[in-house]
C-alpha positions as CSV (number, residue, x, y, z in Angstrom):
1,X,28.9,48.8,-7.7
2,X,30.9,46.8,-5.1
3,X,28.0,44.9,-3.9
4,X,26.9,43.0,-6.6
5,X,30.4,41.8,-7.2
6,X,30.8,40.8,-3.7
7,X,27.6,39.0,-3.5
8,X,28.4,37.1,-6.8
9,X,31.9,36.3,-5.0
10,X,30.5,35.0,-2.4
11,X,28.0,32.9,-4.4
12,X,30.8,31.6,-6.4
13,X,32.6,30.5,-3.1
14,X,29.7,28.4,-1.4
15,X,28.9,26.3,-5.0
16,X,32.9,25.9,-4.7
17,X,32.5,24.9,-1.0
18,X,29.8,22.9,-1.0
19,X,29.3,22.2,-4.7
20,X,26.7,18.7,-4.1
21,X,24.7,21.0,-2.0
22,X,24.0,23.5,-4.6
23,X,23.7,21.1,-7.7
24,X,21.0,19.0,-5.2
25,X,19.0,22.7,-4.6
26,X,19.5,23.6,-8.6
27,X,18.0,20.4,-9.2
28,X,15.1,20.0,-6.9
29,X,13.9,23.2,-7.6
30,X,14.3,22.7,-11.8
31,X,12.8,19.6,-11.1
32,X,9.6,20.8,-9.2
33,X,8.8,23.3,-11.7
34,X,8.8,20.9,-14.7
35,X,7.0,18.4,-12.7
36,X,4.8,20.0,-11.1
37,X,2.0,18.7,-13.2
38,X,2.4,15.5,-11.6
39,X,2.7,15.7,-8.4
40,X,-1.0,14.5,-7.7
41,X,-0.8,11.7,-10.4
42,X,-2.1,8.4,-8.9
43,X,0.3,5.4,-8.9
44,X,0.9,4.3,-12.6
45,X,2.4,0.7,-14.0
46,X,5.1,-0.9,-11.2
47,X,3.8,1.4,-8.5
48,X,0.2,0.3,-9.2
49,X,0.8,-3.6,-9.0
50,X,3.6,-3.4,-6.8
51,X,4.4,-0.9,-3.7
52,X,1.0,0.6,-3.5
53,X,-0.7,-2.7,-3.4
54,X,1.2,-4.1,-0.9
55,X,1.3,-0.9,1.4
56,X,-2.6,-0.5,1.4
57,X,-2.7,-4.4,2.6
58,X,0.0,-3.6,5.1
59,X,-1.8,-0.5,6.3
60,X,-5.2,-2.9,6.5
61,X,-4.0,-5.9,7.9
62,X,-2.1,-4.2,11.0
63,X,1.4,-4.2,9.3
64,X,1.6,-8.0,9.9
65,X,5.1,-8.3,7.8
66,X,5.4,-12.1,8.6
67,X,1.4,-13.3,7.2
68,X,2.8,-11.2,4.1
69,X,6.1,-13.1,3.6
70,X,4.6,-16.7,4.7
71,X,0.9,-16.7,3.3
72,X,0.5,-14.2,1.0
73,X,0.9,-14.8,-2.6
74,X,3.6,-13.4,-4.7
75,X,2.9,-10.4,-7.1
76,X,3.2,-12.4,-10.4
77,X,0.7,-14.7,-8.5
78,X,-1.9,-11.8,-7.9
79,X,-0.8,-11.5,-4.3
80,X,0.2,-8.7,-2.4
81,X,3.8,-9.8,-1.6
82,X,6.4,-7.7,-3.7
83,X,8.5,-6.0,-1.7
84,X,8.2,-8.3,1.7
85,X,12.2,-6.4,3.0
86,X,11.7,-2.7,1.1
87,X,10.3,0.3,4.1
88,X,9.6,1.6,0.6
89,X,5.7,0.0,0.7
90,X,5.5,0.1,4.3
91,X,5.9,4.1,4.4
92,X,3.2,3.5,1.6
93,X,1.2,1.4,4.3
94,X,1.7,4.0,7.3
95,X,0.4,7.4,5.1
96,X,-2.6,5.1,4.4
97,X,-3.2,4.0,8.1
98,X,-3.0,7.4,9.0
99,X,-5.8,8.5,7.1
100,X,-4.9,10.4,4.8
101,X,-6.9,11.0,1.7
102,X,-5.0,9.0,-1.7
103,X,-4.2,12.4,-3.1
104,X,-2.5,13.7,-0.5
105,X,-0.5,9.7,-0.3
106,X,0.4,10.6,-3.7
107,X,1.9,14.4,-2.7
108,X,3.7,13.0,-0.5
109,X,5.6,10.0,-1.8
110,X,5.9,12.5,-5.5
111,X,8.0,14.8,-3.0
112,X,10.0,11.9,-1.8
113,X,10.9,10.9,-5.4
114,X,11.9,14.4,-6.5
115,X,13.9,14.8,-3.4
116,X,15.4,11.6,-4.4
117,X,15.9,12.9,-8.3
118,X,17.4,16.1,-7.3
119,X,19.8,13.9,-5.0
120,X,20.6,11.6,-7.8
121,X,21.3,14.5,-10.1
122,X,23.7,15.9,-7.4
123,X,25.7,12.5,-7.2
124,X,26.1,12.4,-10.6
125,X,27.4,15.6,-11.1
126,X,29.6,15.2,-8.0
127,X,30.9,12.1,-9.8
128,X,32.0,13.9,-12.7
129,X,33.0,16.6,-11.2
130,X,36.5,14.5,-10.3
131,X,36.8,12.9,-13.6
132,X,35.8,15.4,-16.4
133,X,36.5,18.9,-14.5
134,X,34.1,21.4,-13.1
135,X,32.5,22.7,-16.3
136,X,32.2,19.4,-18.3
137,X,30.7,17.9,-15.3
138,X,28.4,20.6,-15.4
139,X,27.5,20.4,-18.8
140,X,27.4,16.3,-18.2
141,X,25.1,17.0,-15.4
142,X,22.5,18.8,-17.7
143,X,23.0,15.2,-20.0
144,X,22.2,12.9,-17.3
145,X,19.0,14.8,-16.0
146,X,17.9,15.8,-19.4
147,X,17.6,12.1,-20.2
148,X,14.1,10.7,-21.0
149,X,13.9,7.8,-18.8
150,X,15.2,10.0,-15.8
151,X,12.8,12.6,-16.5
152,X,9.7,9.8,-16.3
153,X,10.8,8.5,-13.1
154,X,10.9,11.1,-11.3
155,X,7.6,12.0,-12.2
156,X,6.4,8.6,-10.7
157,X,5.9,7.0,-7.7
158,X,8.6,4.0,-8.4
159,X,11.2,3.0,-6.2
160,X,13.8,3.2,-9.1
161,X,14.8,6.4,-8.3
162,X,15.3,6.2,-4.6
163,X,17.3,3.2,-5.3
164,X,19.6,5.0,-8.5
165,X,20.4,8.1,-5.6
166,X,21.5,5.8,-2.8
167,X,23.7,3.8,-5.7
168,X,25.6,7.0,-7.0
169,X,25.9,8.1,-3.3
170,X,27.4,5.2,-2.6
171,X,29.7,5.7,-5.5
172,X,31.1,8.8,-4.6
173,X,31.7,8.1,-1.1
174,X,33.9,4.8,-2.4
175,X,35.6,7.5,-4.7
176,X,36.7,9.9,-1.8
177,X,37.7,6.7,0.1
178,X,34.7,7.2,2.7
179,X,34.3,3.4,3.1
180,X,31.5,3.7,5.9
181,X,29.7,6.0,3.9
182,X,29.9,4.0,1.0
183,X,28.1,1.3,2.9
184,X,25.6,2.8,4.9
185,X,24.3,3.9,1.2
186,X,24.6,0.6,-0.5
187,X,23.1,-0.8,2.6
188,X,20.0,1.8,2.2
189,X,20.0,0.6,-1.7
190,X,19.8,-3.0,-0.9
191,X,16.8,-2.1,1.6
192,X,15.3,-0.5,-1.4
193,X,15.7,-3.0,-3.8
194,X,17.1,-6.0,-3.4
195,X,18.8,-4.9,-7.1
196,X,21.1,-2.7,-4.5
197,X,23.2,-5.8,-4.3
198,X,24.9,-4.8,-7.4
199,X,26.9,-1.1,-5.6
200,X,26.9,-3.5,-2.7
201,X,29.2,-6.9,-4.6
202,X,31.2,-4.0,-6.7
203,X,32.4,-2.1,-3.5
204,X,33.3,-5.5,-2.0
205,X,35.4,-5.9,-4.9
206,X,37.2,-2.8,-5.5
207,X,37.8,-2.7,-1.7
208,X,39.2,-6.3,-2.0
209,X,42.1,-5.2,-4.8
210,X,43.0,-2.1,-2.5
211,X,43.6,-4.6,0.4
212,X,45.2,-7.4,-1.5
213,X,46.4,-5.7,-5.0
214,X,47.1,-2.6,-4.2
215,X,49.4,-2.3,-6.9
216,X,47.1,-2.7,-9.2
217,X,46.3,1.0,-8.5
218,X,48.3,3.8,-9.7
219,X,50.9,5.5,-6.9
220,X,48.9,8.8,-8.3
221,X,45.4,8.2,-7.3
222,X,46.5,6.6,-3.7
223,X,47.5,10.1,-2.5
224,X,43.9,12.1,-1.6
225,X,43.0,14.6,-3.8
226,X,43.6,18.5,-2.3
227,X,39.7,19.0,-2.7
228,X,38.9,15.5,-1.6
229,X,37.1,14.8,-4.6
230,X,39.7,10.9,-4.9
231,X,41.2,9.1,-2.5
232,X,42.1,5.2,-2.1
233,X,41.4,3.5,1.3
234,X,44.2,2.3,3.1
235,X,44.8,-1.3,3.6
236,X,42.9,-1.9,7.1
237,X,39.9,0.2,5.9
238,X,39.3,-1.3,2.8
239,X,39.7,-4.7,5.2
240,X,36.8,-4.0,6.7
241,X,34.7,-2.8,4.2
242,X,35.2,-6.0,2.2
243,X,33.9,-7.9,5.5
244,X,30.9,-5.4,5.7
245,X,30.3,-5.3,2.3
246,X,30.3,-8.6,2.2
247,X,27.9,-9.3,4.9
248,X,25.5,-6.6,2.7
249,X,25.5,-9.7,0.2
250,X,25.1,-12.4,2.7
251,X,22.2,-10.5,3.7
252,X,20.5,-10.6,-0.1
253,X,21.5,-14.1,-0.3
254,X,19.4,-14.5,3.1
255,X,16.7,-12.5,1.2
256,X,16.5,-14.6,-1.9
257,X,16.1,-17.9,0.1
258,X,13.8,-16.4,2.4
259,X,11.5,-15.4,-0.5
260,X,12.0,-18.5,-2.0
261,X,11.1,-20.8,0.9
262,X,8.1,-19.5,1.1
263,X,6.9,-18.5,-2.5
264,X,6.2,-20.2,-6.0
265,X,6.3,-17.8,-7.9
266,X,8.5,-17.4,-10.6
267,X,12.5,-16.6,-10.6
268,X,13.5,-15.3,-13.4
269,X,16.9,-16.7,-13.1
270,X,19.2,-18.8,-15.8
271,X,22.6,-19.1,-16.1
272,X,23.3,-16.2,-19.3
273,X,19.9,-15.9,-20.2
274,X,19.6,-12.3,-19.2
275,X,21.9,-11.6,-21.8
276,X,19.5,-12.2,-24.6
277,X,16.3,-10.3,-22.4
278,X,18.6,-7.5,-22.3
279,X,18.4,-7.3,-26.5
280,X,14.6,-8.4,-26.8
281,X,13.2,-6.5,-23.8
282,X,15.3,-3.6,-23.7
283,X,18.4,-2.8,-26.4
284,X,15.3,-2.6,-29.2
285,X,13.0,-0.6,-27.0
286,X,15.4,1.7,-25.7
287,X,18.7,1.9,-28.3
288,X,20.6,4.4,-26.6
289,X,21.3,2.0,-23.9
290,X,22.7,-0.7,-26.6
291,X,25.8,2.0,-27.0
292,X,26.6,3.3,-23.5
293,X,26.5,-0.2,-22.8
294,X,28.8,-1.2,-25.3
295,X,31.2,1.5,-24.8
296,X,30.8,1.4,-20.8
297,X,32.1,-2.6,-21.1
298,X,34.9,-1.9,-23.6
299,X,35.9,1.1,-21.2
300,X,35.6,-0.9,-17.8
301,X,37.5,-3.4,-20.3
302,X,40.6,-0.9,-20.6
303,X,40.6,0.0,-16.9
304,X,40.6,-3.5,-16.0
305,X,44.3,-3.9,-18.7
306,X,45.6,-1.0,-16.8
307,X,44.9,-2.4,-13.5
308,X,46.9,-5.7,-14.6
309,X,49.7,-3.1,-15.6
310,X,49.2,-1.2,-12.3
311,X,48.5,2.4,-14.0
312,X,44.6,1.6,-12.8
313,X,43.3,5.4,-11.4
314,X,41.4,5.1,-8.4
315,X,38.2,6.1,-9.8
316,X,38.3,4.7,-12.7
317,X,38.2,1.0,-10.9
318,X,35.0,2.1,-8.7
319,X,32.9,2.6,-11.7
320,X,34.1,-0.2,-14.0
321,X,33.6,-2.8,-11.5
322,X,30.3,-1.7,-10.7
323,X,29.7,-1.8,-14.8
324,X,31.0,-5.5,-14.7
325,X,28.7,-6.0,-11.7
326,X,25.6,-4.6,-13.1
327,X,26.1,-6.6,-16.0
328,X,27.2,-9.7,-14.4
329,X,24.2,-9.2,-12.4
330,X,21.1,-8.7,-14.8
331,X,23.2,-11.1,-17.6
332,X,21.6,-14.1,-15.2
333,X,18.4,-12.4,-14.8
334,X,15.5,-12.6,-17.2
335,X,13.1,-10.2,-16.4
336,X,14.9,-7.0,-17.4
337,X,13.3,-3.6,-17.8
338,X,14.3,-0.9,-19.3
339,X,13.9,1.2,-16.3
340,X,16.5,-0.7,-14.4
341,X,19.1,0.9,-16.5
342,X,17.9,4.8,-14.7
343,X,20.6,3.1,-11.8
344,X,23.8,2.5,-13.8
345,X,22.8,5.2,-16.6
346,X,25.3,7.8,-14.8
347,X,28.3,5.6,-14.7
348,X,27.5,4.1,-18.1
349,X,27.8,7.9,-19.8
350,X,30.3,9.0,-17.7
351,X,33.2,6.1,-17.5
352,X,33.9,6.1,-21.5
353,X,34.0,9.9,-21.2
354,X,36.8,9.7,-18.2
355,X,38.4,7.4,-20.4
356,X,39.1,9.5,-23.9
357,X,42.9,10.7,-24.4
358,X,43.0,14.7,-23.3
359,X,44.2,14.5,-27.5
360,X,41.0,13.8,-28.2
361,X,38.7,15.4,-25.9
362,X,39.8,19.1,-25.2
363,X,37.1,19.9,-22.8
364,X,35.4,22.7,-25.5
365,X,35.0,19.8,-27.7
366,X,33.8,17.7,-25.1
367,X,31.3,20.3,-23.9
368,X,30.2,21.2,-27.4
369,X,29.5,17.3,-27.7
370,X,27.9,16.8,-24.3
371,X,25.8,20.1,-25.3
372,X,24.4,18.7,-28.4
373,X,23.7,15.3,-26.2
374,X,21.3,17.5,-23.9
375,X,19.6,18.9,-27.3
376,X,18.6,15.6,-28.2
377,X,18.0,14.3,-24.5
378,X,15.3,17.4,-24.5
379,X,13.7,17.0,-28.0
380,X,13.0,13.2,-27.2
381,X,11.4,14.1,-23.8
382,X,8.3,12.4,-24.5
383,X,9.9,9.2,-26.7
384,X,9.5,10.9,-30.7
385,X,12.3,9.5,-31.3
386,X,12.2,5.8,-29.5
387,X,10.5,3.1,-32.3
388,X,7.6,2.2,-31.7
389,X,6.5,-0.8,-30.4
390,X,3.3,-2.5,-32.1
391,X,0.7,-4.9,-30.3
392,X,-0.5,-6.2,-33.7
393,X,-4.1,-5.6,-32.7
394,X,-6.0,-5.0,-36.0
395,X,-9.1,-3.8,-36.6
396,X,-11.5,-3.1,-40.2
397,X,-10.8,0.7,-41.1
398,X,-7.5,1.2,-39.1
399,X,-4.7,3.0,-41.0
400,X,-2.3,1.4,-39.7
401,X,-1.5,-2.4,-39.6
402,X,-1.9,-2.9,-35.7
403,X,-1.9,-0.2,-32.5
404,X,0.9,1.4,-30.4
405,X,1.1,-1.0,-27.3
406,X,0.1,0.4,-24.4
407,X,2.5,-1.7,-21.9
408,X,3.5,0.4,-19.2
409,X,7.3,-1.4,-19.4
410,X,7.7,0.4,-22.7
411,X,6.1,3.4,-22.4
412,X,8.0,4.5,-19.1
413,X,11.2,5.0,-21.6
414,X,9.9,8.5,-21.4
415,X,7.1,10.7,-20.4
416,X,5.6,9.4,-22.7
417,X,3.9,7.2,-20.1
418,X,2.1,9.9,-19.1
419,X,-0.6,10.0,-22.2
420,X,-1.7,6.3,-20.9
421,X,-2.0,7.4,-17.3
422,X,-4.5,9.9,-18.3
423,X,-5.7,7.6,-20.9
424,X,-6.6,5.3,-18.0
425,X,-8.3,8.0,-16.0
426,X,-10.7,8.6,-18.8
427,X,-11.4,4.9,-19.3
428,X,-12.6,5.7,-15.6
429,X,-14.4,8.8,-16.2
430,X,-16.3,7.1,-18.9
431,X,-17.6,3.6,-16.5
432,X,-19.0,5.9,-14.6
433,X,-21.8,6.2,-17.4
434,X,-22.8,2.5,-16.4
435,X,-24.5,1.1,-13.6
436,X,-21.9,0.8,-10.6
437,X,-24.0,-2.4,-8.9
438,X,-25.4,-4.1,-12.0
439,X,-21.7,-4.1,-14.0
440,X,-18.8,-6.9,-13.8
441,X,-15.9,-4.8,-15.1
442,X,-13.0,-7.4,-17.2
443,X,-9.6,-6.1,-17.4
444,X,-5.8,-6.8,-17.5
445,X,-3.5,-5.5,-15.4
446,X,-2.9,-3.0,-14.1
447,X,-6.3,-1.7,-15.1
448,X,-7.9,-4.1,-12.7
449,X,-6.4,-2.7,-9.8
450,X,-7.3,0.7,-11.0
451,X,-10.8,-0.2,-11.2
452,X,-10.6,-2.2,-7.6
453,X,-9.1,0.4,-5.5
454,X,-10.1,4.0,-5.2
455,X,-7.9,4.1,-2.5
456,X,-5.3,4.3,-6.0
457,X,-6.7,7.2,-7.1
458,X,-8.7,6.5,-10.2
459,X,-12.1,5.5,-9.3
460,X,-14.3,7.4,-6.4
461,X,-15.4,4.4,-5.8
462,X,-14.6,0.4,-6.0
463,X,-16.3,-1.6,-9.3
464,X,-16.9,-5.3,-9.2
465,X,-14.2,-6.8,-11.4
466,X,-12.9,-9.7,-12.9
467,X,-9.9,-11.8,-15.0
468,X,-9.1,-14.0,-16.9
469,X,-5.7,-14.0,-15.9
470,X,-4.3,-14.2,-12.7
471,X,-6.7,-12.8,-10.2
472,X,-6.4,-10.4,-7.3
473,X,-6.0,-12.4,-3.8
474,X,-6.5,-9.4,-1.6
475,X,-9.7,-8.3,-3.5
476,X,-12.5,-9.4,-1.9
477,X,-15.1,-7.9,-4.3
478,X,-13.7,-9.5,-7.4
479,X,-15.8,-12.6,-9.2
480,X,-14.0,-15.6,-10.0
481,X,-13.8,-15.9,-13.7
482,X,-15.5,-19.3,-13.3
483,X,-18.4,-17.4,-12.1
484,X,-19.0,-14.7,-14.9
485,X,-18.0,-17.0,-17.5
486,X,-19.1,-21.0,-18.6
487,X,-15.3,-21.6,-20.0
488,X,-16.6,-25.6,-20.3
489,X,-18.4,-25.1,-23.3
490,X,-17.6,-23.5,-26.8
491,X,-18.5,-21.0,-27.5
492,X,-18.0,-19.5,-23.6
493,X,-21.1,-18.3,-22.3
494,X,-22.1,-15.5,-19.7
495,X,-23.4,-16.9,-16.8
496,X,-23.8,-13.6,-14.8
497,X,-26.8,-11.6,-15.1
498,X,-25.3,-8.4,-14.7
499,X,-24.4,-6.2,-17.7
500,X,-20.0,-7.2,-18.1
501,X,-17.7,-4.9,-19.5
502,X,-14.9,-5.2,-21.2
503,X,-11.7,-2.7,-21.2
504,X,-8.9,-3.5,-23.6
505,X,-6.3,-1.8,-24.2
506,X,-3.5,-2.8,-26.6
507,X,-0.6,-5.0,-25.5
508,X,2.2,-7.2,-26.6
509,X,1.8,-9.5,-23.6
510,X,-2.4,-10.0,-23.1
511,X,-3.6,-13.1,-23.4
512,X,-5.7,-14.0,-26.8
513,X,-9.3,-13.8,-24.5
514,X,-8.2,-10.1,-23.9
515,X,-7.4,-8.7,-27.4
516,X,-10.3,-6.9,-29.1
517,X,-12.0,-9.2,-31.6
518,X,-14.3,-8.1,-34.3
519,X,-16.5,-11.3,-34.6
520,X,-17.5,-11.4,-30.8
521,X,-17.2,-7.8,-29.7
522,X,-19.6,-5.0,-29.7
523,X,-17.3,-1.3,-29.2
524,X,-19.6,0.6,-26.8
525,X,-16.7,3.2,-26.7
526,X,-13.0,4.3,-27.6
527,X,-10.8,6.8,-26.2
528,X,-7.7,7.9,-27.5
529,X,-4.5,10.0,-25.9
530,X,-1.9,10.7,-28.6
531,X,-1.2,7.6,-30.3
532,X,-2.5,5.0,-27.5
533,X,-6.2,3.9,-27.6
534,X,-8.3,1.6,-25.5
535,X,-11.8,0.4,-26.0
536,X,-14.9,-0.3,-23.9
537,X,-16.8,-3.3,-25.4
538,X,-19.1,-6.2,-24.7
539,X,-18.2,-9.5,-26.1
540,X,-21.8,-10.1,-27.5
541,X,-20.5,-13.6,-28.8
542,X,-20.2,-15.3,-25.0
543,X,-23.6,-13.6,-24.2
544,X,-27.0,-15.7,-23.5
545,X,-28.5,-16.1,-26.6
């Protein structure tokens, strides 16, 4: 009977020892086994007009990094620029170049994303860990991976989630007082993304009032924790990681011109305007992000009163200064997505929790609560609970007034997304009943480039495509739109004399020439996938009479 107890000991020493090692190997493997479903999905939304686009023109144009900075357009100008600095696309580009088929592409860069889940579960844990106790942050762990949005990124091929695991391990080496750490890993996040400025501009900060305020820190938190989990830098190392640091946002400043100097594409930036994208584009869609918010900025709020009193804990000034930054940050930018909050969603749970009296949150309270969080987390897995977000298409018989939108920015709240994946899959499955080489196939994005590239996994082979919206530069089998259609004249008339084929699908942000329309459109068929539809038509009104 002495063995068993002796192996549980021994179990129970190496999660104390290493305890990020065992929460990473928990994760991955928990992780896996839900997802493993999806580990051959083909690129979906911001993966399919973004990194893959770019990487397969990398991988076919010899990597030539410079012709893709200087002469290629921008994405939002239907160019394969996106990502000119991430080695995100260009690991894309190299699995492509060497040949291997788009499936296996996909199994590879799915493996890379769950190692960097798994990673970004560990961190967040590890984070905790210091702040809540061993058990809470245990408990909190199971909250921050149970979470809907985290759940549908690591099932995709973004680069969000890569970017979120080198942001929270960047965190907890600031917390420990591991300043090189903390900027090799904010320096991997701003390779990422150039959104890694934000861990980048915080540390800087933080570092700044442990070299020049110091006493804005409490005497308490300046001596290292026995088990390492806190310590505050010393004066010369926090010195030098403001001036490194600091060169980390020099370098995005470089970034920005550089991509400005040779691009026209659009900005997004105004002075406080991201403020009100952040209510219409992602407080409304997601509303659980509207509170932590909230509370995460009237928390960062306190720590920032105690600092002015010098009672600041070390910790507690990492996290709300990277709150402050994150918001500083997106409050300027207007083209806010809901998934961008999967990189401060840790911190934004965890900093109000590190905050409450111990009067009012004895931790079986605080577990019971953080317990009934990871209920919910589950039961909206797939978005039942998020409102729904209407495209106002309308058609004679529907029951409803309009259609579920099928905008990938919304959907990838939760796994949700998933349903219009495979809904786009079977819009390709059911082309195939037309002729390949006497069709012109008219979509939006990012159907377009699903029907462009089979090297993306949806199509076995390429279809002759075209938009009216902002074409595809580095598609050399696409027709103009000024070559299917005669826009000169009303009503528009076909000028092709191939068979064209429309694919809508339902969406908030389609132009009007791409919304289904009863008086000029003939439905030649409509699939459905849970509450998301799309339709395969021909608009018999611009046809040759």
């Amino acid at each position: 009977m002495s063995a068993p107890r002796a192996s549980t000991s021994s179990l129970a020493a190496i999660c104390a020892r290493r305890p990020w090692s065992t929460a990473f190997l928990l994760a991955l493997v928990a992780l896996t086994c839900v997802h493993a479903s999806a580990l051959f999905d083909p690129p979906y939304w911001d993966a399919l007009v973004g990194a893959f686009p770019q990487g397969l023109w990398l991988a076919q144009h010899d990597f030539d990094l410079v012709r893709l900075l200087t002469q290629e357009r921008t994405c939002p100008e239907g160019g394969p620029n996106v990502y000119p600095f991430s080695p995100y696309p260009l690991a894309i580009g190299a699995l492509y170049a060497a040949g291997l088929e788009p499936r296996t592409v996909f199994l590879v860069v799915h493996l890379v994303v769950l190692v960097s889940a798994a990673a970004t579960a560990a961190s967040a844990f590890e984070l905790a860990r210091g702040l809540l106790g061993v058990r809470c942050a245990v408990v909190f762990g199971f909250v921050f991976a149970a979470a809907p949005l985290f759940h549908s990124l690591t099932a995709q091929m973004n680069m969000d989630m890569p970017l979120c695991a080198a942001t929270l391990a960047s965190l907890v080496a600031l917390v420990r007082g591991r300043v090189a750490r903390a900027w090799g890993f904010a320096f991997l996040a701003l390779l990422i993304l150039p959104r890694g400025v934000v861990v980048a501009a915080a540390n800087g900060v933080v570092l700044a009032l442990a070299a020049w305020r110091p006493r804005s820190i409490s005497t308490d938190a300046k001596l290292a924790r026995a088990d390492g989990v806190e310590a505050c830098p010393g004066r010369a190392s926090a010195l030098r990681g403001v001036a490194a640091h600091g060169g980390l946002v020099l370098l995005f400043v470089l970034q920005v011109v550089l991509a400005q100097r040779f691009s026209s594409g659009p900005a997004f930036v105004k002075f406080l305007g991201g403020f009100e994208d952040l209510v219409l584009r992602v407080v409304w869609i997601a509303p659980e992000f509207a509170v932590l918010s909230l509370a995460s900025v009237l928390a960062a709020t306190v720590v920032v009163v105690r600092a002015v009193r010098g009672t600041a804990r070390w910790s507690h000034v990492c996290l709300a200064t990277f709150v402050l930054a994150y918001f500083a940050f997106f409050g300027q930018y207007t083209n806010t997505l809901v998934r961008y909050f999967l990189q401060p969603y840790a911190v934004l749970l965890l900093l109000p929790l590190a905050l409450l009296p111990r009067a009012w949150s004895p931790s079986r309270a605080l577990r019971f609560a953080l317990a009934l969080a990871f209920v919910l987390q589950v039961a909206n897995h797939t978005g039942r609970f998020y409102p729904k977000v209407w495209s106002r298409w309308s058609f004679a018989g529907a029951a409803e007034p309009g259609l579920v939108t099928n905008d990938g920015h919304v959907l990838e709240r939760s796994m949700e997304y998933r349903e219009d994946l495979l809904l786009t899959q079977e819009l390709a499955t059911r082309l195939e009943r037309f002729d390949r080489e006497r069709t012109v196939v008219v979509a939006c994005w990012p159907l377009l480039q699903a029907f462009a590239f089979p090297e993306f996994g949806y199509v076995g082979r390429a279809w002759i495509t075209s938009t009216p919206i902002a074409p595809l530069t580095y598609d050399a089998r696409a027709l103009p739109w000024r070559e299917v259609y005669d826009t000169s004249v009303r009503p528009v008339r076909q000028r092709v004399t191939q068979d064209v084929v429309w694919v809508l699908a339902p969406s908030v942000y389609v132009p009007a020439n791409l919304v289904l329309q009863e008086r000029l459109d003939v439905v030649l068929d409509a699939v459905q996938r849970g509450r998301l539809r799309a339709f395969l038509v021909r608009r018999a009104g611009w046809e040759p009479r």
